[in-house]
ZAMARGU-4260 file (C-alpha; in steps of 0.2 Angstrom, whole numbers, plus 5000, padded with zeros to 4 digits):
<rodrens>
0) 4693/5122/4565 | 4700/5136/4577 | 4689/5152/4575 | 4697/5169/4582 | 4698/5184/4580
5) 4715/5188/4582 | 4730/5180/4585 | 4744/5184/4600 | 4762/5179/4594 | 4771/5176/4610
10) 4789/5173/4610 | 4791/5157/4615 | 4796/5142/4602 | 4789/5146/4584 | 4775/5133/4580
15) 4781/5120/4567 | 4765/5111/4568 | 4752/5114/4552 | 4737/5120/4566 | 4745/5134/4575
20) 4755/5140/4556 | 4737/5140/4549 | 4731/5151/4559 | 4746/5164/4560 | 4742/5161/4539
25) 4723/5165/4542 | 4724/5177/4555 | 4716/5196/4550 | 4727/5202/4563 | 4741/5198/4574
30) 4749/5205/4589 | 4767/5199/4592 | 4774/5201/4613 | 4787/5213/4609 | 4801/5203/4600
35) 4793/5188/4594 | 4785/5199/4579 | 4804/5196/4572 | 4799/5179/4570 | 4789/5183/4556
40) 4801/5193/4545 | 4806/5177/4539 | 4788/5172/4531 | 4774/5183/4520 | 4760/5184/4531
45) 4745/5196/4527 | 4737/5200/4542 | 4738/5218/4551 | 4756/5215/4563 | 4759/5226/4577
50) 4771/5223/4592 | 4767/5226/4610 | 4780/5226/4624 | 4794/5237/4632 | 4803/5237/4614
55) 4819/5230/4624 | 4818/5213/4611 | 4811/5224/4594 | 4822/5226/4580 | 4826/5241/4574
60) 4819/5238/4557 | 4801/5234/4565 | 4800/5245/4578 | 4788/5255/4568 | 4774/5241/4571
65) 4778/5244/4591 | 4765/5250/4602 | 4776/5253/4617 | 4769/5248/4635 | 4783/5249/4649
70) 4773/5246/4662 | 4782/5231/4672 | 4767/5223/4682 | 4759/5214/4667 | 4771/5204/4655
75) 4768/5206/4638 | 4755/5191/4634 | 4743/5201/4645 | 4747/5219/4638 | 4745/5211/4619
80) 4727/5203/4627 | 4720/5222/4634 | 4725/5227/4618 | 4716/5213/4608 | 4701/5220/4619
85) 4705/5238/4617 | 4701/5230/4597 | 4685/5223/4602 | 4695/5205/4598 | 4688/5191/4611
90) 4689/5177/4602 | 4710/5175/4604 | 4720/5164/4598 | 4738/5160/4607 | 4752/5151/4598
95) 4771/5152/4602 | 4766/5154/4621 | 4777/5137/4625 | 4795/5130/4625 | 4810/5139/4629
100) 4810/5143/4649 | 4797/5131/4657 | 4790/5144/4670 | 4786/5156/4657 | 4776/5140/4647
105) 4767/5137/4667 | 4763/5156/4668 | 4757/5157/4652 | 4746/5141/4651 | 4738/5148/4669
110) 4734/5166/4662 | 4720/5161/4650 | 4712/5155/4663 | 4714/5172/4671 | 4708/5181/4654
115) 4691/5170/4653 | 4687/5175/4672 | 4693/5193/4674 | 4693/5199/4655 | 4680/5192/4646
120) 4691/5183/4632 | 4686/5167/4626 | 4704/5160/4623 | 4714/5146/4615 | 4732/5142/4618
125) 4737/5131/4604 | 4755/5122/4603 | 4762/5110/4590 | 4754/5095/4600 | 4737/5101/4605
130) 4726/5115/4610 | 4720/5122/4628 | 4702/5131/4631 | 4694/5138/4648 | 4678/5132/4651
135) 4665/5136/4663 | 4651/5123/4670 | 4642/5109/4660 | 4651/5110/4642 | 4653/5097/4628
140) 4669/5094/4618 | 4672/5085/4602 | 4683/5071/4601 | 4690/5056/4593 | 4691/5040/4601
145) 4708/5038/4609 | 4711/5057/4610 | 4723/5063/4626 | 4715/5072/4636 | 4720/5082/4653
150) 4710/5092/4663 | 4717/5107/4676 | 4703/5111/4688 | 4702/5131/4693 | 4689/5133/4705
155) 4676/5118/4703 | 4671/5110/4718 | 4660/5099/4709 | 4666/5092/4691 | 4661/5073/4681
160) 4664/5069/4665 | 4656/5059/4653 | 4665/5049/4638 | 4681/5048/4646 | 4690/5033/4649
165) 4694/5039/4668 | 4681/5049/4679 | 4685/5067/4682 | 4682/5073/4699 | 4686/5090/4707
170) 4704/5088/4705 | 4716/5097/4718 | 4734/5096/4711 | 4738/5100/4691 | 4745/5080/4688
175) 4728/5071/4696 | 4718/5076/4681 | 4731/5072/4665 | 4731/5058/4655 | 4712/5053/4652
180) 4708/5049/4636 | 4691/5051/4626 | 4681/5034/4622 | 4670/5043/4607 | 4668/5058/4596
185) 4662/5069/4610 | 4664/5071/4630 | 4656/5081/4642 | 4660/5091/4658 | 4649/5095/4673
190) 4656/5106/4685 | 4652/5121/4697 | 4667/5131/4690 | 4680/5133/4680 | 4693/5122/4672
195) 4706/5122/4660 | 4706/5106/4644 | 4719/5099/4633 | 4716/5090/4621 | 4730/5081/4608
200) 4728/5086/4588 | 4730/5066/4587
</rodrens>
């Protein structure tokens, strides 16, 4: 199960999938990227909703829950993550953060990688097909045998894997580490750096 302590709504395709809705339905708190807190009008969540944006995408009837940021050199997945922090929230949860225009899903994918170096969040970026985390160095995942698995190197000049079908090495373009699959109920990385993993919800 996916612990956080908050989750950032970002405006990309609403999750359909029961992983990502169970934690918008569990969350204590939610922060939506500007208009996407429109997306939940439509169902009765309970968690603390705020909005966090330029406002150019907010309803009218929720711009009360706005916390206007018009700063233009962050987009809004990074301004609801400094206020997550500003919260004393680490533990974040992103859902809606892909579909719609493709180099907004590549720019957000990337920036959690940015927020585990730079910021200090421990992040996960779930869609309705799997979840992403950042790790760092030697680390342990569970599994299921057959699990898809694809690994984005960040910085590693060293990184093997165990449990995998394929060996893991210290990839140099996105594609080379995709596609793996896990052989038993847990893998492991060991690496000099960081990396980004996916892993498939079955």
């Amino acid at each position: 199960m996916i612990k956080c302590d908050a989750v950032v709504l970002a405006n990309g395709d609403f999750p359909v999938h029961a992983v990502p809705l169970s934690l918008l339905e569990n969350a204590v708190h939610i922060v939506a990227c500007d208009g996407a807190i429109a997306h939940l009008t439509a169902h009765e969540y309970q968690a603390d909703v705020v909005a966090i944006g330029d406002g150019d995408s907010v309803p009218d009837a929720l711009r009360d829950r706005l916390i206007q940021i018009d700063e233009q050199e962050d987009n809004d997945l990074t301004k609801a993550t400094r206020y997550c922090l500003e919260q004393g929230w680490h533990k974040i949860a992103y859902v809606g953060a892909t579909g719609k225009r493709e180099d907004h899903t590549l720019g957000n994918i990337s920036l959690i990688v940015r927020y585990f170096l730079e910021m200090g969040v421990e992040p996960v970026l779930v869609t309705d097909y799997g979840w992403f985390v950042v790790a760092q160095g030697d680390t342990a995942f569970e599994s299921f045998p057959g699990q898809q698995v694809s690994i984005f190197n960040a910085n590693c000049r060293h990184l093997v894997s165990e449990g995998l079908k394929w060996q893991a090495y210290p990839f140099r373009q996105f594609w080379q580490g995709t596609l793996n699959e896990a052989l038993s109920t847990d893998f492991s990385l060991h690496a000099d750096g960081c990396y980004l993993v996916y892993r498939t919800f079955s």
